[in-house]
TIRO-2110 file (N, C-alpha, C; in Angstrom, 1 decimal):
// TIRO-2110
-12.1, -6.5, -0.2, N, 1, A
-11.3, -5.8, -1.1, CA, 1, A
-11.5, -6.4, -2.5, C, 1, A
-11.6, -5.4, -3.2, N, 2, A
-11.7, -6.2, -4.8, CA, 2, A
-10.7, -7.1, -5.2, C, 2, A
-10.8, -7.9, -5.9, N, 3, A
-9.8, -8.9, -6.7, CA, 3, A
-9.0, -8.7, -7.8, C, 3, A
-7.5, -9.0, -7.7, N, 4, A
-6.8, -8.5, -8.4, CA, 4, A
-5.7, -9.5, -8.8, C, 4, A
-5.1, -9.5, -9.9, N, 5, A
-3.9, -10.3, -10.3, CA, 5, A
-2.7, -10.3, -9.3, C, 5, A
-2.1, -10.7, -9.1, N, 6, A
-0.8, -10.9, -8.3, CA, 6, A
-0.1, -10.1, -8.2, C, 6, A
-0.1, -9.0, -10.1, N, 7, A
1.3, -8.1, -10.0, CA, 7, A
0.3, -6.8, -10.4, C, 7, A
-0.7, -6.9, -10.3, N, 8, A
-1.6, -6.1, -10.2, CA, 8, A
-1.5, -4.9, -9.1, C, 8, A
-1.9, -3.4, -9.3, N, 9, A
-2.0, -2.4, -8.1, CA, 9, A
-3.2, -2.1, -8.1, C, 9, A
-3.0, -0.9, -7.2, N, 10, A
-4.6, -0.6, -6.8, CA, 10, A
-4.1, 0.7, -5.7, C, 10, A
-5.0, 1.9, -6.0, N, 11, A
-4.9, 3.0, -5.6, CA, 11, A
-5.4, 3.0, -4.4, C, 11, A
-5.3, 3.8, -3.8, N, 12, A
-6.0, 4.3, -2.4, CA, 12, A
-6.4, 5.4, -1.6, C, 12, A
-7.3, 5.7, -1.0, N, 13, A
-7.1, 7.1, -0.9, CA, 13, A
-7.8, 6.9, 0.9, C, 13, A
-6.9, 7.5, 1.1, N, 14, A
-6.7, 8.1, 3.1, CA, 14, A
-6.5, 9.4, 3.4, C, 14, A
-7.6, 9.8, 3.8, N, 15, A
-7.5, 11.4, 4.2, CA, 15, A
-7.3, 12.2, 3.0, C, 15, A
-7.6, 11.8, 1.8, N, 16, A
-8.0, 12.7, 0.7, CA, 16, A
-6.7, 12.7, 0.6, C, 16, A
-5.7, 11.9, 0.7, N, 17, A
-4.3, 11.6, 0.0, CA, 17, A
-4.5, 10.4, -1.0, C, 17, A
-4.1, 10.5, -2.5, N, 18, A
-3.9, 9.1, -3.3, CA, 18, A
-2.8, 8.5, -3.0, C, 18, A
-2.6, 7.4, -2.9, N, 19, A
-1.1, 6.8, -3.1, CA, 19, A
-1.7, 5.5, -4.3, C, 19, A
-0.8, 5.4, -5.4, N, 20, A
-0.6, 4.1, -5.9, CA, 20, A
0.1, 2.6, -5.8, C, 20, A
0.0, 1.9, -5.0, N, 21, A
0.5, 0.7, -4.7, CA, 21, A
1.0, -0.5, -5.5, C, 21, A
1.8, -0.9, -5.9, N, 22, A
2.2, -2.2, -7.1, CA, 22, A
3.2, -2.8, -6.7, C, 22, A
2.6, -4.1, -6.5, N, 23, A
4.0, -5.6, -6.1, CA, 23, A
5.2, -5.2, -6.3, C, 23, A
4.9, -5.3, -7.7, N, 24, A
6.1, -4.9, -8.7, CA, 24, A
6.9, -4.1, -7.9, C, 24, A
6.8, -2.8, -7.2, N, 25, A
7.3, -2.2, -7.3, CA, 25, A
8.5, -2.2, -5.4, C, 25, A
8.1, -3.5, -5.4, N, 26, A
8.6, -3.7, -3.9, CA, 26, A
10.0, -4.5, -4.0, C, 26, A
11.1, -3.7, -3.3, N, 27, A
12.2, -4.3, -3.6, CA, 27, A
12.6, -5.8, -1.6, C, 27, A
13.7, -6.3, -1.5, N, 28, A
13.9, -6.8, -0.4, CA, 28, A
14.1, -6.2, 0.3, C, 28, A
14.1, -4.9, 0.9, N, 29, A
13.8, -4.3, 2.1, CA, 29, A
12.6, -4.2, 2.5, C, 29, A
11.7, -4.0, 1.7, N, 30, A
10.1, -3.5, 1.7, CA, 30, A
9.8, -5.0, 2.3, C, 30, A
10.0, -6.2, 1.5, N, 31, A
9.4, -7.6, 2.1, CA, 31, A
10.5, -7.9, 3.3, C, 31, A
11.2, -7.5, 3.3, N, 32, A
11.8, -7.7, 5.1, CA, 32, A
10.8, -6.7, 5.7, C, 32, A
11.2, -5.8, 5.5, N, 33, A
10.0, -4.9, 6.7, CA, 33, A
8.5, -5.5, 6.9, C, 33, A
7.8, -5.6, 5.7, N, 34, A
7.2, -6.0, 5.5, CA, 34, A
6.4, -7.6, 6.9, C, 34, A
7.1, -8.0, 6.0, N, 35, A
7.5, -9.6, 7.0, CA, 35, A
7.5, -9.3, 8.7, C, 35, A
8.4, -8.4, 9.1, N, 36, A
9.1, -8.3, 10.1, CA, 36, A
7.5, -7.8, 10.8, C, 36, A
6.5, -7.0, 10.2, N, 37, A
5.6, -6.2, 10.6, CA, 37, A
4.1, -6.7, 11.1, C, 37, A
4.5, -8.0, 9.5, N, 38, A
3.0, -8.8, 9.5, CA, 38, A
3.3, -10.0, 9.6, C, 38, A
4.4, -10.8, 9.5, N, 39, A
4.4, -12.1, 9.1, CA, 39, A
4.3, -12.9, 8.0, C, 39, A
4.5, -11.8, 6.8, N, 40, A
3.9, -12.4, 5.7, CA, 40, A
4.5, -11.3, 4.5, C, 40, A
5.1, -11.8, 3.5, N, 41, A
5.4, -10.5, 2.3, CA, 41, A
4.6, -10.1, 1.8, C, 41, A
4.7, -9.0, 1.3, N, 42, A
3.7, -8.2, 0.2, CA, 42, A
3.4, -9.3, -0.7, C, 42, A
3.5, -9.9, -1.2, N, 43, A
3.0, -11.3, -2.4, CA, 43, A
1.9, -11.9, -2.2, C, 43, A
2.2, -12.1, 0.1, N, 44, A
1.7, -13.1, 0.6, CA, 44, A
-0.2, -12.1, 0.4, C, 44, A
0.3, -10.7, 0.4, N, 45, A
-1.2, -10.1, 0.7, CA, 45, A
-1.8, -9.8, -0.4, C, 45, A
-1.0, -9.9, -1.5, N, 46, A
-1.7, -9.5, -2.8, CA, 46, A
-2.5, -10.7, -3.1, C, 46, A
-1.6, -12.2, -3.1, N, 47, A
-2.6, -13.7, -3.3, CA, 47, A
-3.7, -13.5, -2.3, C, 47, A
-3.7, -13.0, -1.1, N, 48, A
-4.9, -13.2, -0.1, CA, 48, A
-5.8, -11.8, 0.5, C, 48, A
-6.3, -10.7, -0.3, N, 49, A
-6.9, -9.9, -0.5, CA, 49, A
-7.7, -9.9, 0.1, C, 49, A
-8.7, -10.4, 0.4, N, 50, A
-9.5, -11.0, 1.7, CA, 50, A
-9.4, -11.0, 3.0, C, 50, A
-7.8, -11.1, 3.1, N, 51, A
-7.7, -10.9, 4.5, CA, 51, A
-7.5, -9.3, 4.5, C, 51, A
-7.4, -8.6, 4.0, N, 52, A
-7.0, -7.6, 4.2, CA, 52, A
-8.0, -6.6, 5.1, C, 52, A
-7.6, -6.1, 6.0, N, 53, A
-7.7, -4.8, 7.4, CA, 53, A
-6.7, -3.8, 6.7, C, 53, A
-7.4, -2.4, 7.5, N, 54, A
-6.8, -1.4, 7.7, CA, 54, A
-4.7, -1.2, 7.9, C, 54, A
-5.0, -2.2, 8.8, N, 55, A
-3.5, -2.8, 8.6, CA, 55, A
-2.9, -2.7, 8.3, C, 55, A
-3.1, -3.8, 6.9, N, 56, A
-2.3, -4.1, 5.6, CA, 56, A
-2.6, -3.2, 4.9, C, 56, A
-3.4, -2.8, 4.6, N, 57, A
-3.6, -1.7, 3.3, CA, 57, A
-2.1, -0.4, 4.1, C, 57, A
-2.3, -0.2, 5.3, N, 58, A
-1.2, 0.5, 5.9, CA, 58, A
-0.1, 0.6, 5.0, C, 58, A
0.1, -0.8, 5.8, N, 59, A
1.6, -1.4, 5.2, CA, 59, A
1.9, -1.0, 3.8, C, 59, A
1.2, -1.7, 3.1, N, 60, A
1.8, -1.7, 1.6, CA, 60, A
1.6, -0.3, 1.2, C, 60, A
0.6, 0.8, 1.8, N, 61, A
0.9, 2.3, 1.5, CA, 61, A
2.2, 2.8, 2.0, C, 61, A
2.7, 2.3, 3.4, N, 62, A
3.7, 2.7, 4.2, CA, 62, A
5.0, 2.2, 3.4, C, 62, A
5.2, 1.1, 2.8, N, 63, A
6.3, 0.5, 1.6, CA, 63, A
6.3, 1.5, 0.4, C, 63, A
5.4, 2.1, 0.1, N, 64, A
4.9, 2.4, -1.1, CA, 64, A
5.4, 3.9, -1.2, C, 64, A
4.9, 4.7, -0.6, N, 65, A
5.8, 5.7, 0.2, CA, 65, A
6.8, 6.7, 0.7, C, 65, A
7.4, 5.6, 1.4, N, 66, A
8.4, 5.4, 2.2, CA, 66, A
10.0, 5.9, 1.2, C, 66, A
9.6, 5.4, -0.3, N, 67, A
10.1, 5.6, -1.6, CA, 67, A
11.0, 7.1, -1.7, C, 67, A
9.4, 7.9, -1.6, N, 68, A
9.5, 9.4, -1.6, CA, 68, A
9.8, 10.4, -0.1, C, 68, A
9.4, 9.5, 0.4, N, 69, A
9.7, 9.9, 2.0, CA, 69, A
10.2, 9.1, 3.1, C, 69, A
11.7, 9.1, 2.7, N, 70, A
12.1, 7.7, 3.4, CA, 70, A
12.2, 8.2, 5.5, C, 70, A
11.8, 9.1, 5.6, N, 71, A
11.5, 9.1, 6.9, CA, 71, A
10.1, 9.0, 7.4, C, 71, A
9.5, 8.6, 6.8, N, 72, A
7.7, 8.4, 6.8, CA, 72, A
7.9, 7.0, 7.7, C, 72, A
7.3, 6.9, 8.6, N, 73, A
7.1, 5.6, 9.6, CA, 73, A
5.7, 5.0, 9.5, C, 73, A
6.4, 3.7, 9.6, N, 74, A
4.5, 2.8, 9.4, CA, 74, A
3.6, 3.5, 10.0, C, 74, A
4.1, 4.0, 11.9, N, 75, A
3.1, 3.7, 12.7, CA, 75, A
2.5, 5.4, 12.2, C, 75, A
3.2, 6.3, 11.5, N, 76, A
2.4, 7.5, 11.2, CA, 76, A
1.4, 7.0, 10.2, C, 76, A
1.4, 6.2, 9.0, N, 77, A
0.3, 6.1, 8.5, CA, 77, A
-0.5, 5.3, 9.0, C, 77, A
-0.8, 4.0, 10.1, N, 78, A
-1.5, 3.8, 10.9, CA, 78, A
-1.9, 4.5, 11.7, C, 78, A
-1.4, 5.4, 11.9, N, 79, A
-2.5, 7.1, 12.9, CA, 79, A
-3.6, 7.6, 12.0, C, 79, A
-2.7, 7.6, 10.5, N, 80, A
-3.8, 8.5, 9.2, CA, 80, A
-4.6, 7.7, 8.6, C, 80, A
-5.0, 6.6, 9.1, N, 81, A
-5.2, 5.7, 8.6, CA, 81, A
-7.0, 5.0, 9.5, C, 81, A
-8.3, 5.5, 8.8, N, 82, A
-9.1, 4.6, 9.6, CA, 82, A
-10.5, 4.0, 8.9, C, 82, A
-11.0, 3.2, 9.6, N, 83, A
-12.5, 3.1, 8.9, CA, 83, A
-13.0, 3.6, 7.9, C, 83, A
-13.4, 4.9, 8.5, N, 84, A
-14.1, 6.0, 7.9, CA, 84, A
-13.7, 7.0, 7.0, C, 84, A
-12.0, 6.9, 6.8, N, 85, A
-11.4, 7.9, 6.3, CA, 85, A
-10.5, 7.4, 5.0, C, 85, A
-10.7, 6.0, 4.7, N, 86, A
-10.1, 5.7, 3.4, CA, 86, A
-11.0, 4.8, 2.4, C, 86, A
-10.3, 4.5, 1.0, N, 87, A
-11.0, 3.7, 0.4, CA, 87, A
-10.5, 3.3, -0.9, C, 87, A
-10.6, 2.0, -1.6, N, 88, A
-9.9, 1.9, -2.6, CA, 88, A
-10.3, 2.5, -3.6, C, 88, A
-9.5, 3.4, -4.4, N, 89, A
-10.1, 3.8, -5.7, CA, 89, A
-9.7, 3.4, -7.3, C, 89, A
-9.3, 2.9, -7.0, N, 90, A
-8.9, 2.1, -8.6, CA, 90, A
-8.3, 0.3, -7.9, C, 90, A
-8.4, -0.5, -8.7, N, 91, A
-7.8, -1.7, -8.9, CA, 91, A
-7.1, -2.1, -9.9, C, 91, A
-7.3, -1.7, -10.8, N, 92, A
-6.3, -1.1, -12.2, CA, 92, A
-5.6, -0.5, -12.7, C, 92, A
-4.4, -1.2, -13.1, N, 93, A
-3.1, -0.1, -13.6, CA, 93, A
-3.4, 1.2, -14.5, C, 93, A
-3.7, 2.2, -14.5, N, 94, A
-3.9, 3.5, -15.2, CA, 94, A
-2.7, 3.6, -15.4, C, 94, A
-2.7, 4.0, -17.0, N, 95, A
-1.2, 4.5, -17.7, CA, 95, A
-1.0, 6.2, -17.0, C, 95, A
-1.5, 6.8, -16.9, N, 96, A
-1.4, 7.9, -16.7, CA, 96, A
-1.0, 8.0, -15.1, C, 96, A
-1.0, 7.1, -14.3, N, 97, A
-0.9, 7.3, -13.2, CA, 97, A
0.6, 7.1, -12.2, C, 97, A
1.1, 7.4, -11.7, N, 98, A
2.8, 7.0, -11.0, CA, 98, A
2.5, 6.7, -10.1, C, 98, A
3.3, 5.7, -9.6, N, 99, A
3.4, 4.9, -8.4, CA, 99, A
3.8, 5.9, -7.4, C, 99, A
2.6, 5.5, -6.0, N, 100, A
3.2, 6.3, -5.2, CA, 100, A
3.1, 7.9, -5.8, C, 100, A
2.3, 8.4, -5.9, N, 101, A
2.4, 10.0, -6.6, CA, 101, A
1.6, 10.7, -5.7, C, 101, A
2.1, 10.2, -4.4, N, 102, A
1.8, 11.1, -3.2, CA, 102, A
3.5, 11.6, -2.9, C, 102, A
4.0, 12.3, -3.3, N, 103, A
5.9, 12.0, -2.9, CA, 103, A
5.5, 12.4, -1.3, C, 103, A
4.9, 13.4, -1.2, N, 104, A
5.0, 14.2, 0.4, CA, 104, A
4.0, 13.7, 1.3, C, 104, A
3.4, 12.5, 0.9, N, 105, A
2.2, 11.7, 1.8, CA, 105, A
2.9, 10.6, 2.9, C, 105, A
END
């Protein structure tokens, strides 16, 4: 995964869905769930990018989300979620862009 600042985002795209992802934008529910899922907050995976799997990228899409679609469940976007079917497309805050501006993803 590319390298990024701490409070830095980074887009994504799975199944030709974008989502925008940003620390920032994760309140204490998200890092309880979070935690509760991986062992580790959203903070813990932005400092350690490297580790990142399919997973986590999940996760913090499934936090991210969840916003707009608060019945959206992790394990559905770990179904929509694979190898061959996603990829990061930005690492950089774009002004033009809204967090999460998949509402129905």
């Amino acid at each position: 995964m590319p390298e990024q600042e701490q409070t830095a985002g980074f887009e994504v795209k799975i199944g030709g869905k974008r989502t925008r992802v940003r620390l920032d934008s994760f309140d204490g529910r998200d890092t309880k769930l979070c935690r509760d899922e991986t062992g580790h907050a959203p903070q813990f995976w932005f400092q350690h990018q490297e580790e990142w799997d399919i997973d986590i990228i999940a996760m913090l899409v499934w936090l991210t989300r969840r916003k707009f679609k608060p019945a959206l469940t992790y394990d559905a976007v770990l179904e929509s979620i694979s190898y061959d079917n996603f990829e990061v497309v930005s690492g950089d805050d774009d002004e033009d862009e809204d967090e999460g501006d998949d509402p129905e993803g």
